[in-house]
C-alpha positions in Angstrom: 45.9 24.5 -7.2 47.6 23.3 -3.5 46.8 19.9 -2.3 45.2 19.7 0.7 47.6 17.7 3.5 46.9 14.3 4.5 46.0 15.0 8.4 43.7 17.5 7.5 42.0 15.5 4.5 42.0 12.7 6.8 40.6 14.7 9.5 37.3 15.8 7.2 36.9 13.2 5.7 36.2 11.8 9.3 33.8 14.7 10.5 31.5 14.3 7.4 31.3 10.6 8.2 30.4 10.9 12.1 28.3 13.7 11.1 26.5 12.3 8.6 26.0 8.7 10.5 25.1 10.6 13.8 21.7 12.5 12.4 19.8 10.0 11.2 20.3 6.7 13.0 18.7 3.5 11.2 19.7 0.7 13.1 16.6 -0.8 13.6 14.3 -3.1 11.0 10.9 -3.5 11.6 9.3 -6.4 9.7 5.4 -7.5 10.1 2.3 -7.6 9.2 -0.9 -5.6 8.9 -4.2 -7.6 9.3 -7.6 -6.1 8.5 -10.4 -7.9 9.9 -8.1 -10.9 10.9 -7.1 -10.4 7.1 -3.7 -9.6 4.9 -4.0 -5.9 4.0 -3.4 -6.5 0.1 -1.4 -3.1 -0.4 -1.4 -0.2 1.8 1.4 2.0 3.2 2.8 2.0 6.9 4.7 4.9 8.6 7.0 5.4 12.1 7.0 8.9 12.8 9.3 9.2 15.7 7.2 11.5 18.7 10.4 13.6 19.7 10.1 14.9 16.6 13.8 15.2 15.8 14.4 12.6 13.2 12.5 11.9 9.8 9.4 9.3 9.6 10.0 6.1 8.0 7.7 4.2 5.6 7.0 0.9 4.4 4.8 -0.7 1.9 2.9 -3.2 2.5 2.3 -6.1 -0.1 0.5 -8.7 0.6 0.0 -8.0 4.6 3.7 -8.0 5.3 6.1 -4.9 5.3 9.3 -4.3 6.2 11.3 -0.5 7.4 14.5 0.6 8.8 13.6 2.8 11.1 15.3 5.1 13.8 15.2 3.7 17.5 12.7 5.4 19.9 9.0 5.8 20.8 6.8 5.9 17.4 3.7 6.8 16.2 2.3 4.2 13.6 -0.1 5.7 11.0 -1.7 2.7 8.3 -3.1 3.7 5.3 -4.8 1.5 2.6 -6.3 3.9 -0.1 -8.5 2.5 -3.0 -10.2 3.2 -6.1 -13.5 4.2 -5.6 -14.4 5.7 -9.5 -12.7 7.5 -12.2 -12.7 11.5 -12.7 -11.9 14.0 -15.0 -8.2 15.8 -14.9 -10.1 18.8 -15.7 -13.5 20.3 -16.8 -13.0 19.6 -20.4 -14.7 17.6 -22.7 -11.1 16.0 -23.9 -10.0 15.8 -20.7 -8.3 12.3 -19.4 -9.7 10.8 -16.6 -8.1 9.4 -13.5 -8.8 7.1 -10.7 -10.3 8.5 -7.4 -9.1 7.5 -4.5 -10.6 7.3 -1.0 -8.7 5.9 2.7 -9.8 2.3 3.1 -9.6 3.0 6.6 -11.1 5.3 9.3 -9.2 8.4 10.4 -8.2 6.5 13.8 -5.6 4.7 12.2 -3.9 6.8 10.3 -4.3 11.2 10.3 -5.1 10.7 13.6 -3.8 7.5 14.6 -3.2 6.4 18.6 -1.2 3.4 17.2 2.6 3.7 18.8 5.4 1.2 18.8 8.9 1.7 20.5 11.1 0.3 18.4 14.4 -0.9 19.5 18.1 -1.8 18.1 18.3 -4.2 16.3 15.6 -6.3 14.2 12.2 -6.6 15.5 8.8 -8.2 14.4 5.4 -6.3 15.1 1.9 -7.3 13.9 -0.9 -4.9 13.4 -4.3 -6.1 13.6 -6.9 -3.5 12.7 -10.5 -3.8 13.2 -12.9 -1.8 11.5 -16.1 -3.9 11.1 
C-alpha cells in the first residue's frame, strides 16, 4: 500500500477539521433557570431551536430550576417542557401485560409545541431566566 505524502495528509487533515468546526458552531453556554409560578421547575427539559433553521436544536435538562446548554449563536426559539406522571397503563391489551407510567405536559401548549418564547443568544456565556406563569 503507498503512503500518502505529508502536504497532502497535512492538507486533509486540515479540511476535515475547518469543515467539521464550521457547521455546527457552539460557542455559546446558556445557564439559568426556569421558574413556575415564581417556583424552581423540579425537572423538566429546555430546547433552543435556532429560527434560520440551518443548525440543530439544543437541549438542556433542567434539575432543580437551573439548566445549563451550549448552544449555537443566533435568534432562538425556547420551547419548556415539564411532563409528569399522571397514572399507570398497560403496554398492551393483555391480561399479563406490564404496565407503564402515563405521562401528560405539565405545561400548556404556549410554552412549548407552540411556544412564542425566543432568546438571541450570543458568544460567549450568558445567563437567562424563564419565569412561566400558568396559574
Amino acid at each position: 500500500m503507498r503512503a500518502i505524502s505529508r502536504p497532502i495528509f497535512v492538507g486533509l487533515s486540515l479540511s476535515f477539521f475547518v469543515f467539521g468546526c464550521s457547521q455546527t458552531p457552539t460557542d455559546a453556554v446558556v445557564v439559568g433557570e426556569v421558574l413556575i409560578d415564581n417556583a424552581p421547575l423540579t425537572k423538566g427539559t429546555v430546547r433552543f431551536i435556532p429560527t434560520d433553521g440551518k443548525l440543530r436544536p439544543a437541549d438542556a435538562q433542567i434539575v432543580d430550576g437551573k439548566f445549563e446548554s451550549r448552544v449555537s449563536p443566533g435568534e432562538c426559539r425556547v420551547e419548556i417542557s415539564a411532563p409528569k406522571v399522571t397514572g399507570k397503563r398497560k403496554m398492551y391489551d393483555t391480561p399479563d401485560s406490564p404496565e407503564v407510567d402515563e405521562i401528560s405536559e405539565l405545561l400548556p401548549a404556549r410554552f412549548n409545541t407552540q411556544s412564542t418564547l425566543t432568546m438571541t443568544v450570543r458568544p460567549g456565556r450568558q445567563e437567562k431566566r424563564f419565569d412561566v406563569q400558568i396559574k
